[in-house]
mmCIF file of the N, C-alpha and C atoms, coordinates in Angstrom:
data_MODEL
# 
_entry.id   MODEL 
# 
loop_
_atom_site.group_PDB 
_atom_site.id 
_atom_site.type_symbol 
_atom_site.label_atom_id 
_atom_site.label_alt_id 
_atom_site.label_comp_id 
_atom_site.label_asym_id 
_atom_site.label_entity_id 
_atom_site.label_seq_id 
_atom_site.pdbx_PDB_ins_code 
_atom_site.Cartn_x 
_atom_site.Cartn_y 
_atom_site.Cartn_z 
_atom_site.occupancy 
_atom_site.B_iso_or_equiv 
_atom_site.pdbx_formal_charge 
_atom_site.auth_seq_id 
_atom_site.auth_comp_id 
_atom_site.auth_asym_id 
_atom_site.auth_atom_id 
_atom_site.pdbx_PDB_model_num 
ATOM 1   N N  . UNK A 1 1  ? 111.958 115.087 124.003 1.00 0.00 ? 1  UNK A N  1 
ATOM 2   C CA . UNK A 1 1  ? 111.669 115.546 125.350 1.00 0.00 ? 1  UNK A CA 1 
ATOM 3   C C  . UNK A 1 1  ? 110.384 114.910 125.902 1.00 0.00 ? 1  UNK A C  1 
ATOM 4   N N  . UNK A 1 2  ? 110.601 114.694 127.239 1.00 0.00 ? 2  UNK A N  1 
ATOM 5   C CA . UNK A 1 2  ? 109.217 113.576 127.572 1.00 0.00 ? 2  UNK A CA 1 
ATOM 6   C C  . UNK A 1 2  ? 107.672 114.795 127.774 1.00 0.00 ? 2  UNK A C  1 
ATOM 7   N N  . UNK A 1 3  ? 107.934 116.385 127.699 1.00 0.00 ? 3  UNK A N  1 
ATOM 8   C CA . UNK A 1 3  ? 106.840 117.190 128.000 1.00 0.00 ? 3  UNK A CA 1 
ATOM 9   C C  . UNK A 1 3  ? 106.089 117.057 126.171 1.00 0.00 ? 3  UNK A C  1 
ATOM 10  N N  . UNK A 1 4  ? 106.320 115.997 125.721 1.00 0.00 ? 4  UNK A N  1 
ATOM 11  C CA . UNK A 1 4  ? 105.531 115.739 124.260 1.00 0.00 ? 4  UNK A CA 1 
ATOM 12  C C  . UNK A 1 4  ? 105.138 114.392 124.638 1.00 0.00 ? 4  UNK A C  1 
ATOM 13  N N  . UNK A 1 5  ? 105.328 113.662 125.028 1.00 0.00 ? 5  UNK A N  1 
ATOM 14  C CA . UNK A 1 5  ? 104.791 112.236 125.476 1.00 0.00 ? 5  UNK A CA 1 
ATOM 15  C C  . UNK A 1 5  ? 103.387 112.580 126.258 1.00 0.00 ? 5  UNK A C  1 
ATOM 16  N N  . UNK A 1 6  ? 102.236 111.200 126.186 1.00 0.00 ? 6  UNK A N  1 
ATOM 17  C CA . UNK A 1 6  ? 101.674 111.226 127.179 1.00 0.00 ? 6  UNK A CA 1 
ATOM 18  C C  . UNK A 1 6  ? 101.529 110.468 127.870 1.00 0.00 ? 6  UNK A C  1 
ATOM 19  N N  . UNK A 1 7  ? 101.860 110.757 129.709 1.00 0.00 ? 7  UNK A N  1 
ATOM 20  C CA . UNK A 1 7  ? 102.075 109.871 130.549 1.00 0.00 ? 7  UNK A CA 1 
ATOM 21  C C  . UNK A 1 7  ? 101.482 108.608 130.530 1.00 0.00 ? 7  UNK A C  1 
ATOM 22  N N  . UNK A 1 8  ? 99.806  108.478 129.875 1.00 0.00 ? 8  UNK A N  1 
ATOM 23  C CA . UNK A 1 8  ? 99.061  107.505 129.620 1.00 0.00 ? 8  UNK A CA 1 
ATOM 24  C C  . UNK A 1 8  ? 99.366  106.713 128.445 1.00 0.00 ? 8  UNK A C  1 
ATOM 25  N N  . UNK A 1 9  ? 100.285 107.077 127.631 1.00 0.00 ? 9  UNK A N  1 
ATOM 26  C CA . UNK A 1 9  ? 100.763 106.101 126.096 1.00 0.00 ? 9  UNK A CA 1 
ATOM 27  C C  . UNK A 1 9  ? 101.528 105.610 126.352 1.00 0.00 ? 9  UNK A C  1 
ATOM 28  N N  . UNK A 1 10 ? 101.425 104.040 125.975 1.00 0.00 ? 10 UNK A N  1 
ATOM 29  C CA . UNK A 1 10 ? 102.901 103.451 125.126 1.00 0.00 ? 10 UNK A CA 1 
ATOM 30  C C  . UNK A 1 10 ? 103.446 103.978 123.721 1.00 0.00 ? 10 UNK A C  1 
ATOM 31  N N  . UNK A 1 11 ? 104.822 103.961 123.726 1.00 0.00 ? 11 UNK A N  1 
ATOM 32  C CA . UNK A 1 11 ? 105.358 104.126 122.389 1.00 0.00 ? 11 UNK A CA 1 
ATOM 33  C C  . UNK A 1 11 ? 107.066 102.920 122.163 1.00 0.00 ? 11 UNK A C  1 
ATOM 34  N N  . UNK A 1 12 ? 106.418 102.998 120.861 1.00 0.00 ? 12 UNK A N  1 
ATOM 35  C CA . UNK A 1 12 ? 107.625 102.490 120.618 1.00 0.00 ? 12 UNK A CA 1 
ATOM 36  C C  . UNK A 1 12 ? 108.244 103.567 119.675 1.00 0.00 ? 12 UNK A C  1 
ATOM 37  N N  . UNK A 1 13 ? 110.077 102.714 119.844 1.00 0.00 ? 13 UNK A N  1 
ATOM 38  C CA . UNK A 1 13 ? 111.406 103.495 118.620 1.00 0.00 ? 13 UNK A CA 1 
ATOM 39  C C  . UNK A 1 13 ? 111.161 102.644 117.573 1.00 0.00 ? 13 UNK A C  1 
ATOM 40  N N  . UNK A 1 14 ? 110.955 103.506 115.972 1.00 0.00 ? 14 UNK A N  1 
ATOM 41  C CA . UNK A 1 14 ? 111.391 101.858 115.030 1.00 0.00 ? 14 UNK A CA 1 
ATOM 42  C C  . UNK A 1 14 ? 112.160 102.785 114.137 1.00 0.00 ? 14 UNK A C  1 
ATOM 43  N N  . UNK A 1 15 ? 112.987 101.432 113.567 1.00 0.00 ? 15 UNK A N  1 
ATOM 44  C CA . UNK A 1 15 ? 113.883 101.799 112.371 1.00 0.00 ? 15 UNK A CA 1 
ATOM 45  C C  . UNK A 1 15 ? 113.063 101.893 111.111 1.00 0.00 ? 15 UNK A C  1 
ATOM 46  N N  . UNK A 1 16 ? 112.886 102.998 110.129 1.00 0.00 ? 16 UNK A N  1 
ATOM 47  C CA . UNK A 1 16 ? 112.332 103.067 108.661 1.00 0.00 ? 16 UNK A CA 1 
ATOM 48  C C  . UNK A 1 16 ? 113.223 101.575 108.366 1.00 0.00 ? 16 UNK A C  1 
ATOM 49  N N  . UNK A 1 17 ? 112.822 100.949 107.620 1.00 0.00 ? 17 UNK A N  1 
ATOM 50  C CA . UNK A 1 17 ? 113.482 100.396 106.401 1.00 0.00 ? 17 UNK A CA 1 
ATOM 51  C C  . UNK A 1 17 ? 113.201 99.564  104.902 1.00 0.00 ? 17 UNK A C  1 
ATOM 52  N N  . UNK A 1 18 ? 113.646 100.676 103.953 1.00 0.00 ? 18 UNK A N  1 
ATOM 53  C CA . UNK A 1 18 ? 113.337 100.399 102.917 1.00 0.00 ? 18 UNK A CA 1 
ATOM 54  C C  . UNK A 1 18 ? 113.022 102.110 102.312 1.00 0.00 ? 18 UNK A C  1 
ATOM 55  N N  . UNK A 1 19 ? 112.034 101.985 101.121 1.00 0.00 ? 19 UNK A N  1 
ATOM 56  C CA . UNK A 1 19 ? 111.976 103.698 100.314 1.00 0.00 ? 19 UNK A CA 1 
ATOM 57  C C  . UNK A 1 19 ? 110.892 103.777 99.924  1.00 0.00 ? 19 UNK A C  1 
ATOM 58  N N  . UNK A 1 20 ? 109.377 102.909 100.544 1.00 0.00 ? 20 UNK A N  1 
ATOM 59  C CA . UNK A 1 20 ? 107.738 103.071 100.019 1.00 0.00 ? 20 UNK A CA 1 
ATOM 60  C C  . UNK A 1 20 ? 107.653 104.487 100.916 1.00 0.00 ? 20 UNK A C  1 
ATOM 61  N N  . UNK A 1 21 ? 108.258 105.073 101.446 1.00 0.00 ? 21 UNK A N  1 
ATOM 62  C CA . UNK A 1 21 ? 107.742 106.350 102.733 1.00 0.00 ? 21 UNK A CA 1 
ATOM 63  C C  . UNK A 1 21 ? 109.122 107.239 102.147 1.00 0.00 ? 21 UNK A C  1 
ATOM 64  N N  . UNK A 1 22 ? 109.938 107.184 101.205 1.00 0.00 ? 22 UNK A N  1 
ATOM 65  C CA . UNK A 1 22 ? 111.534 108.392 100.953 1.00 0.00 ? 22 UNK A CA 1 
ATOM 66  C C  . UNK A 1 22 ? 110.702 109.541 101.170 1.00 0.00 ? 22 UNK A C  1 
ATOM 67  N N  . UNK A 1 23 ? 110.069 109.586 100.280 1.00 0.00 ? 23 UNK A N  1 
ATOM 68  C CA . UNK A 1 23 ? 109.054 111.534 100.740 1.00 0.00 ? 23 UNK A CA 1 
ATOM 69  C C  . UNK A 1 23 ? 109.261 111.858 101.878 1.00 0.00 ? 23 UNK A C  1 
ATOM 70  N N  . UNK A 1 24 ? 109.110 111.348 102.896 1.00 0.00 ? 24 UNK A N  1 
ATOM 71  C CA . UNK A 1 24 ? 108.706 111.426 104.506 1.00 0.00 ? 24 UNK A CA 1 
ATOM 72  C C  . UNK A 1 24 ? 109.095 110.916 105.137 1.00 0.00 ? 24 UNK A C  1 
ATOM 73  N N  . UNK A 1 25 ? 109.717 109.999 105.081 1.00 0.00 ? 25 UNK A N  1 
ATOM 74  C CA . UNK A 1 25 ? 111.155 108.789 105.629 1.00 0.00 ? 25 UNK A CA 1 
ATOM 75  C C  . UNK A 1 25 ? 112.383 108.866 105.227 1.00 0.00 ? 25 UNK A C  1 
ATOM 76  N N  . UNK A 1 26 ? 113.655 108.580 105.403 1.00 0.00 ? 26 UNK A N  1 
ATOM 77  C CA . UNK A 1 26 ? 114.339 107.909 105.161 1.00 0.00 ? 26 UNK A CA 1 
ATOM 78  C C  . UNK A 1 26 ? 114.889 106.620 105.239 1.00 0.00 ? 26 UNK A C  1 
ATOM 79  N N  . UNK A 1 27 ? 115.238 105.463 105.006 1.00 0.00 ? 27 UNK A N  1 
ATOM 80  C CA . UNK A 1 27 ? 115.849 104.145 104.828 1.00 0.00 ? 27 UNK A CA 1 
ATOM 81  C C  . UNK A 1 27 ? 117.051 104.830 106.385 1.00 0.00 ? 27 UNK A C  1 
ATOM 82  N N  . UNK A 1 28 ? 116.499 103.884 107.467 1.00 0.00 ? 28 UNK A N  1 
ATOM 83  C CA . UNK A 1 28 ? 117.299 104.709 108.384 1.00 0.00 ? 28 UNK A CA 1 
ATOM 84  C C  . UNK A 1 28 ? 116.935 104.922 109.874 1.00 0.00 ? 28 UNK A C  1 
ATOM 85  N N  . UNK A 1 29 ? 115.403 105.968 109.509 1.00 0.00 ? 29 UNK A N  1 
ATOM 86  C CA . UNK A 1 29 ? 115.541 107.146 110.375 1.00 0.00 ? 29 UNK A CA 1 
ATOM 87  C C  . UNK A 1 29 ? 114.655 106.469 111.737 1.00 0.00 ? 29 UNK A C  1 
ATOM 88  N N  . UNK A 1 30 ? 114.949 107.108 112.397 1.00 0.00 ? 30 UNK A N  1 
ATOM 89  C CA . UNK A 1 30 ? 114.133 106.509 113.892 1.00 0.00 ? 30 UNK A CA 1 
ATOM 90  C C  . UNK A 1 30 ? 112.747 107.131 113.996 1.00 0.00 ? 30 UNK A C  1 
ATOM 91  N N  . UNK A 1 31 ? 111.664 106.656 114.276 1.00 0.00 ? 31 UNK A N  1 
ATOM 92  C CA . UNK A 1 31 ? 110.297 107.031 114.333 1.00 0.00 ? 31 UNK A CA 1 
ATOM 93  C C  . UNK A 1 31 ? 109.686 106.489 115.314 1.00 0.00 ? 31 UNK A C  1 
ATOM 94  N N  . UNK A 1 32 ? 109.399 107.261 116.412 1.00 0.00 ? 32 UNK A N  1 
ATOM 95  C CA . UNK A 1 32 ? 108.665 106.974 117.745 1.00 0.00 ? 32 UNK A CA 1 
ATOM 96  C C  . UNK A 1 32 ? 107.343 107.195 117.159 1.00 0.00 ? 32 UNK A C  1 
ATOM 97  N N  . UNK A 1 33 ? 106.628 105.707 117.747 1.00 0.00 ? 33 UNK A N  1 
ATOM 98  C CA . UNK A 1 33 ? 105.168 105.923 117.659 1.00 0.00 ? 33 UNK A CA 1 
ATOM 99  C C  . UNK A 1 33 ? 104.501 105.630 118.448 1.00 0.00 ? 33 UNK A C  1 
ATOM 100 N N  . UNK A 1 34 ? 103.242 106.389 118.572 1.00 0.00 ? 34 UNK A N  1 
ATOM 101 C CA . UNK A 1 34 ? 102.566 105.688 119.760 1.00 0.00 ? 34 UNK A CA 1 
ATOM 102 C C  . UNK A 1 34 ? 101.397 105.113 119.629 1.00 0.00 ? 34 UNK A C  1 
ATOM 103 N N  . UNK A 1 35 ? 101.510 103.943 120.172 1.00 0.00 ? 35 UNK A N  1 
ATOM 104 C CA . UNK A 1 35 ? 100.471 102.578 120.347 1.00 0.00 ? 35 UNK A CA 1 
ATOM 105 C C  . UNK A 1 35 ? 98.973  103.122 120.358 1.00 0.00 ? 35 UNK A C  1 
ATOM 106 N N  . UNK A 1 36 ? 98.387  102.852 118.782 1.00 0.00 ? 36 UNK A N  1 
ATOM 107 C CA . UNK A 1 36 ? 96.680  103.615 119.255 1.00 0.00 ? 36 UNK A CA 1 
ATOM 108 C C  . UNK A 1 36 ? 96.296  102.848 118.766 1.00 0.00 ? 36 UNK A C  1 
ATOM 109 N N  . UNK A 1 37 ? 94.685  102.668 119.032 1.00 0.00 ? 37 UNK A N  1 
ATOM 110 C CA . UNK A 1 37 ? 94.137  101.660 118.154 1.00 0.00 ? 37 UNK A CA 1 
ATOM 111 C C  . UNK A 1 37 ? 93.198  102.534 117.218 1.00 0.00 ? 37 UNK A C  1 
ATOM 112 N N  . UNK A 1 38 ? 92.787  103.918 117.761 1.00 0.00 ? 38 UNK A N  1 
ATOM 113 C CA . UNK A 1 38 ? 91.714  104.670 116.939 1.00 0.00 ? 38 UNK A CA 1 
ATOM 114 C C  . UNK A 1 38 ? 92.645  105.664 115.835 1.00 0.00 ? 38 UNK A C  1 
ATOM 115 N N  . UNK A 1 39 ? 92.237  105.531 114.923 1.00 0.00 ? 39 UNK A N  1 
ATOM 116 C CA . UNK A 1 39 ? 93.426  106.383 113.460 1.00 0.00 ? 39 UNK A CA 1 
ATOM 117 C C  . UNK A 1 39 ? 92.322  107.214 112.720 1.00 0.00 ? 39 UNK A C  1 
ATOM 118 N N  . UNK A 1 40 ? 92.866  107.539 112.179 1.00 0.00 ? 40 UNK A N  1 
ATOM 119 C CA . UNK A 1 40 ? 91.836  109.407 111.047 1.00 0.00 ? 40 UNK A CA 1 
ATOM 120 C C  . UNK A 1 40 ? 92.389  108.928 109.788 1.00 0.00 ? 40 UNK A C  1 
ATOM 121 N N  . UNK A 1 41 ? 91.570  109.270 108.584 1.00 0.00 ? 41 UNK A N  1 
ATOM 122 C CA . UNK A 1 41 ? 92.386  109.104 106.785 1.00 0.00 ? 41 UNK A CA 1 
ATOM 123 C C  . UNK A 1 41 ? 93.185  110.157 107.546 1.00 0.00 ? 41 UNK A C  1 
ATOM 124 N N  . UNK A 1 42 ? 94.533  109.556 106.917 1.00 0.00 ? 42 UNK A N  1 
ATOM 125 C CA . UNK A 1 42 ? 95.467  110.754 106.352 1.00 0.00 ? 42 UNK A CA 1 
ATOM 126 C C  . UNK A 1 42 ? 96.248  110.250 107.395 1.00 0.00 ? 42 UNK A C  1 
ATOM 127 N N  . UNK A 1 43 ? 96.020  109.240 108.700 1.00 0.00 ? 43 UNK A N  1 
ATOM 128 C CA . UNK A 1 43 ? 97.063  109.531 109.437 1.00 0.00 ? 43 UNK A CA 1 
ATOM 129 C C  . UNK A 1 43 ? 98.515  108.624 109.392 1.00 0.00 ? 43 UNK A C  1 
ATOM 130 N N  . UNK A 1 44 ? 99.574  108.869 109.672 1.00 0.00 ? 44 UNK A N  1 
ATOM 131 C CA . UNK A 1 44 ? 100.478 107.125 109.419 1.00 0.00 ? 44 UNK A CA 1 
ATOM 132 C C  . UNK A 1 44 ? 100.372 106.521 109.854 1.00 0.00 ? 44 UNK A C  1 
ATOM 133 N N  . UNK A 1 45 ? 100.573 105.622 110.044 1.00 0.00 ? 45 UNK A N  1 
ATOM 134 C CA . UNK A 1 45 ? 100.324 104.189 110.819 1.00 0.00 ? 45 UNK A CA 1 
ATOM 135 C C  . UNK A 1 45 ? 101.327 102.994 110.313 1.00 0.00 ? 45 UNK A C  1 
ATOM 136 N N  . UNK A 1 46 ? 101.692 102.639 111.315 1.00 0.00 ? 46 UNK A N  1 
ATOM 137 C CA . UNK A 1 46 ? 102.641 100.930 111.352 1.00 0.00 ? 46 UNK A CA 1 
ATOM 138 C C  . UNK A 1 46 ? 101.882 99.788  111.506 1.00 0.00 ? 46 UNK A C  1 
ATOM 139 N N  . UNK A 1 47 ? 101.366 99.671  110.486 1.00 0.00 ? 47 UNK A N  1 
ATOM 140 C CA . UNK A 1 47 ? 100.657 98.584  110.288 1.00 0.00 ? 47 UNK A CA 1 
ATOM 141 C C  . UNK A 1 47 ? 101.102 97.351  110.607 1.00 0.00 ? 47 UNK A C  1 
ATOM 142 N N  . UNK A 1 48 ? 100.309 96.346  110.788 1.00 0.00 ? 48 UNK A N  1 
ATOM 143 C CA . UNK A 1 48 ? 101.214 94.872  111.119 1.00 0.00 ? 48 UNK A CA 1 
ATOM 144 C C  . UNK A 1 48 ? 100.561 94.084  110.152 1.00 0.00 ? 48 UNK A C  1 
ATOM 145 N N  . UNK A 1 49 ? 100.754 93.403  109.387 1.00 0.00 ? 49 UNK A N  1 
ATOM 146 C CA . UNK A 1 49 ? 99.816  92.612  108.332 1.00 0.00 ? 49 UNK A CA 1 
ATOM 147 C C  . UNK A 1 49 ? 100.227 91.215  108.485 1.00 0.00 ? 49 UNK A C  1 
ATOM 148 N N  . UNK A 1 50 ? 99.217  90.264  108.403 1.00 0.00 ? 50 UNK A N  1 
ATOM 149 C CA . UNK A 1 50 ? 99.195  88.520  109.029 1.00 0.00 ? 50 UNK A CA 1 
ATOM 150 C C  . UNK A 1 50 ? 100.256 87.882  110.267 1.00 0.00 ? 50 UNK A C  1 
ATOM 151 N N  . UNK A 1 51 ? 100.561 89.428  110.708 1.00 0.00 ? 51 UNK A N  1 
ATOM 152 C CA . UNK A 1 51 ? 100.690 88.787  112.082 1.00 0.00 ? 51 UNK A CA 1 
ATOM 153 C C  . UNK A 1 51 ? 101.938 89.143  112.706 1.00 0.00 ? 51 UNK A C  1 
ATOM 154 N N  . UNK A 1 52 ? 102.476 89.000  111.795 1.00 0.00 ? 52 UNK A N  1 
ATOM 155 C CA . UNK A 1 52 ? 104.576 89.349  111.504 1.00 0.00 ? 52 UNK A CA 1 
ATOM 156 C C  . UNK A 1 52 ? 104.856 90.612  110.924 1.00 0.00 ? 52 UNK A C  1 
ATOM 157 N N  . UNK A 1 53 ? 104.496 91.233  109.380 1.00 0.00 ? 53 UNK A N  1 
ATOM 158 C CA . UNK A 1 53 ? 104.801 91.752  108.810 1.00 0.00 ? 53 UNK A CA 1 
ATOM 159 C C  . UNK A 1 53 ? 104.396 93.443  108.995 1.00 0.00 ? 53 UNK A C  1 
ATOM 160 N N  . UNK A 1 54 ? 105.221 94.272  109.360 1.00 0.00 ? 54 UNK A N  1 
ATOM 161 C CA . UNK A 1 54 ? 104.894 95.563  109.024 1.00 0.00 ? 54 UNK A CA 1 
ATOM 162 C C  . UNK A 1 54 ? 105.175 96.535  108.172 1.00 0.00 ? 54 UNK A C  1 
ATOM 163 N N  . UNK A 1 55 ? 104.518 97.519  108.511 1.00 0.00 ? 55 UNK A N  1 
ATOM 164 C CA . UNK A 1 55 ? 104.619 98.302  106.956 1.00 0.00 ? 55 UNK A CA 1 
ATOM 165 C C  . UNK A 1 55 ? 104.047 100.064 108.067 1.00 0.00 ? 55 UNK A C  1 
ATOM 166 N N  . UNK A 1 56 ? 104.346 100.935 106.831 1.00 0.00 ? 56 UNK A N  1 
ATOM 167 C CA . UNK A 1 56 ? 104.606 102.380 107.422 1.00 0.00 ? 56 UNK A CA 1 
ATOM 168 C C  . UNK A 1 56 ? 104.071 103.097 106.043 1.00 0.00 ? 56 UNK A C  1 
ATOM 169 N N  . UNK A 1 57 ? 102.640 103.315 106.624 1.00 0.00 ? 57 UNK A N  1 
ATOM 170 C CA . UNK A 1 57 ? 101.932 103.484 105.454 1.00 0.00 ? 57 UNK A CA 1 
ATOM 171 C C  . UNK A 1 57 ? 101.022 105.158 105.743 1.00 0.00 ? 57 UNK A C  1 
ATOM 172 N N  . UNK A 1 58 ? 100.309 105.806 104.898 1.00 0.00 ? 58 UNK A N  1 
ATOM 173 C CA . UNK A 1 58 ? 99.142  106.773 105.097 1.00 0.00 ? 58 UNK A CA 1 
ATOM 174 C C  . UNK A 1 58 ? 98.189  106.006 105.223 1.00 0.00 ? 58 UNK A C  1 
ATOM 175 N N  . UNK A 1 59 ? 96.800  105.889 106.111 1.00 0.00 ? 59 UNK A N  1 
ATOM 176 C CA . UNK A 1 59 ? 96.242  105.011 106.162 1.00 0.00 ? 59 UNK A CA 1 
ATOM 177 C C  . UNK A 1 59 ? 94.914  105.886 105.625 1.00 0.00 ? 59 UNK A C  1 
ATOM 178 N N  . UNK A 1 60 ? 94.024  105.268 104.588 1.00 0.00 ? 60 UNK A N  1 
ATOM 179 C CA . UNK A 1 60 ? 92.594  105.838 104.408 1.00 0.00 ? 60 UNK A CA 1 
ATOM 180 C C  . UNK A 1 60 ? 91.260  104.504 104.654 1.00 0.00 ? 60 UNK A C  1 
ATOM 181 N N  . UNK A 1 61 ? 90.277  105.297 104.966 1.00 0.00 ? 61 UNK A N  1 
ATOM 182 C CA . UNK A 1 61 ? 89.194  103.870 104.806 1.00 0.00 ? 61 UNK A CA 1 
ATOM 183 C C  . UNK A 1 61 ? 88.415  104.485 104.577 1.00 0.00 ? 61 UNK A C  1 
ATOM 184 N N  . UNK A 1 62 ? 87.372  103.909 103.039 1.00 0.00 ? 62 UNK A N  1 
ATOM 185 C CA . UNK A 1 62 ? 86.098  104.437 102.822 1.00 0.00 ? 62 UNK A CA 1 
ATOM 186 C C  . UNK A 1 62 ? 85.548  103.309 103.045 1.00 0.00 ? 62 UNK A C  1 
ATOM 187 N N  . UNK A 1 63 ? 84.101  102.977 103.256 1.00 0.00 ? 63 UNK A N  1 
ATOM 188 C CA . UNK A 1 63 ? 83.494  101.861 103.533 1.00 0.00 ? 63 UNK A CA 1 
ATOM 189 C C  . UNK A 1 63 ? 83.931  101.048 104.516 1.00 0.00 ? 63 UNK A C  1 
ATOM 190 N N  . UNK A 1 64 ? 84.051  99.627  103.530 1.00 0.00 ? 64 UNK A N  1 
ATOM 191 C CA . UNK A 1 64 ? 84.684  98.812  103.800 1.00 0.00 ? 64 UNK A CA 1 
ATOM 192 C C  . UNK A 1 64 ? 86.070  98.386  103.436 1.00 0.00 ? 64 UNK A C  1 
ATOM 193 N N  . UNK A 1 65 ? 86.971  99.141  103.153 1.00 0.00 ? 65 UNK A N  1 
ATOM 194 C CA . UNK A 1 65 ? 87.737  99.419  101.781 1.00 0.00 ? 65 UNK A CA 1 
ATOM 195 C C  . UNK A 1 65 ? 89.390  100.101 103.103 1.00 0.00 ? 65 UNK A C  1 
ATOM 196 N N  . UNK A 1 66 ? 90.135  99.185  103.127 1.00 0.00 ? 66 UNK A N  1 
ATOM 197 C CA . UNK A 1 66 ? 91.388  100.354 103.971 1.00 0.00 ? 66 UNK A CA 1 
ATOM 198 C C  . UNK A 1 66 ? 92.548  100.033 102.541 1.00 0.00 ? 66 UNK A C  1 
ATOM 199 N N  . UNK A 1 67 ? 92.400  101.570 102.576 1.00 0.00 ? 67 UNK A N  1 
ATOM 200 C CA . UNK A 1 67 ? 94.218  101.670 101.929 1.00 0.00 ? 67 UNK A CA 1 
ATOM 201 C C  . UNK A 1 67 ? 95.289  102.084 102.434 1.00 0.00 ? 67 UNK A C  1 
ATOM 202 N N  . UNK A 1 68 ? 96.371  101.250 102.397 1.00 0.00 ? 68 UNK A N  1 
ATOM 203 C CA . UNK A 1 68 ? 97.495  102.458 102.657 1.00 0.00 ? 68 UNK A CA 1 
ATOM 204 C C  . UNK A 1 68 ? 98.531  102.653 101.839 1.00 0.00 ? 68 UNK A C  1 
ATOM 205 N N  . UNK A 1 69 ? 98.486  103.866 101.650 1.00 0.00 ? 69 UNK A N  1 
ATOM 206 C CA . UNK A 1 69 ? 99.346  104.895 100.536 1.00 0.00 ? 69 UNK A CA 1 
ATOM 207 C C  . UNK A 1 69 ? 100.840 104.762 100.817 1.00 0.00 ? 69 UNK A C  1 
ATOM 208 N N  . UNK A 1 70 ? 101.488 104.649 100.203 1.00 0.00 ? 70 UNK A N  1 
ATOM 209 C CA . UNK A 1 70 ? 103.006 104.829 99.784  1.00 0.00 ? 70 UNK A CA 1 
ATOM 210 C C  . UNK A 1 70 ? 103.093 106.530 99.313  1.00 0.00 ? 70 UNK A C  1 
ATOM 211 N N  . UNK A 1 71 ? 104.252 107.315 99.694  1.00 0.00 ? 71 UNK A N  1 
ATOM 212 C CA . UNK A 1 71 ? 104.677 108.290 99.789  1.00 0.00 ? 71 UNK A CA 1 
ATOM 213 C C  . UNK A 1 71 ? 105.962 108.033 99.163  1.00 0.00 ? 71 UNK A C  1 
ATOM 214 N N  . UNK A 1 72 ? 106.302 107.401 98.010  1.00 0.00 ? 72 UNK A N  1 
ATOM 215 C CA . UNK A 1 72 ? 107.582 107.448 97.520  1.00 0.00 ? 72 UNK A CA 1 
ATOM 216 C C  . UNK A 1 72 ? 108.076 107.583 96.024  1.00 0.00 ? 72 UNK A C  1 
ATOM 217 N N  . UNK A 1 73 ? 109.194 107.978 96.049  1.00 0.00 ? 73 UNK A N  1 
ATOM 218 C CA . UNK A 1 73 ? 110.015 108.307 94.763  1.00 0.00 ? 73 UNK A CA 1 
ATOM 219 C C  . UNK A 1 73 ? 109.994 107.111 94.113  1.00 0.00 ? 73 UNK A C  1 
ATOM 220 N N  . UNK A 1 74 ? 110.154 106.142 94.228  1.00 0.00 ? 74 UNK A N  1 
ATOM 221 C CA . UNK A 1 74 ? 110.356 104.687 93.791  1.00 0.00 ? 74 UNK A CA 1 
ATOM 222 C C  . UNK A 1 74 ? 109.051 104.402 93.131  1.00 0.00 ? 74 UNK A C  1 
ATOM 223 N N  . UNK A 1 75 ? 109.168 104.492 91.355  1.00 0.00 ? 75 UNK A N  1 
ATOM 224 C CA . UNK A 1 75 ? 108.010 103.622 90.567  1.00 0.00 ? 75 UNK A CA 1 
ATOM 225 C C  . UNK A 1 75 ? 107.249 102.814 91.476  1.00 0.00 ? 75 UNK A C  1 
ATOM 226 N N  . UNK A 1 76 ? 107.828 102.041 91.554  1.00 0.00 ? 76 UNK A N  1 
ATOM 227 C CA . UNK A 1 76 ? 107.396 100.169 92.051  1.00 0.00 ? 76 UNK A CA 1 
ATOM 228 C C  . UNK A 1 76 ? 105.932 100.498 92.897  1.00 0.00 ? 76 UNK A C  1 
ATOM 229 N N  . UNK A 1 77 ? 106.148 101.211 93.712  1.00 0.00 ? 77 UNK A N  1 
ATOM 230 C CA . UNK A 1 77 ? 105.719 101.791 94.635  1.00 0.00 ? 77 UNK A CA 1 
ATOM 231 C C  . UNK A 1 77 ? 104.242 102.552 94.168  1.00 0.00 ? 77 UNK A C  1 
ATOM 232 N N  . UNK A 1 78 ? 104.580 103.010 93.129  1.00 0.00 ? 78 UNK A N  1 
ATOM 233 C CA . UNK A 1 78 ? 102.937 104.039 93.055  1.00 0.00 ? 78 UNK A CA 1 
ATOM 234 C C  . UNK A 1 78 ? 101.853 102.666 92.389  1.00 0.00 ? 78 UNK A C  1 
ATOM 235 N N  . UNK A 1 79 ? 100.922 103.592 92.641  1.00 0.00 ? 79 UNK A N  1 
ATOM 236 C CA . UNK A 1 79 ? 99.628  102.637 91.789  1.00 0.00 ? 79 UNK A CA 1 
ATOM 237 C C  . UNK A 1 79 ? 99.446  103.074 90.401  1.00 0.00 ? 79 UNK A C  1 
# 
């Protein structure tokens, strides 16, 4: 419903795909986000990495230091 939007944001629709986010995603599911540049630890974020590549991560930063966390069932995946 657009009374959750704000008139002042862009957002985009994206497709999940893949299983680093199954906890909280599905391989699938549609996820409207909206275009910010300012983020909090803990929040998700669609990262874009070298330019092309994105990713759908928990984002934290201490220092100088950004991580982003995987939320998934899939070994491969944890640290």
């Amino acid at each position: 419903p657009k009374h959750y939007l704000c008139k002042n944001s862009s957002y985009s629709l994206l497709t999940v795909s893949g299983d680093s986010m199954n906890e909280i995603y599905l391989d699938g599911d549609h996820i409207l986000v909206e275009t910010n540049t300012y983020i909090n630890n803990g929040d998700m974020v669609v990262a874009i990495i070298d330019g092309f590549e994105t990713t759908l991560k928990e984002f934290h930063k201490a220092f100088n230091t950004i991580t982003l966390i995987p939320h998934s069932s899939n070994p491969i995946f944890k640290a």
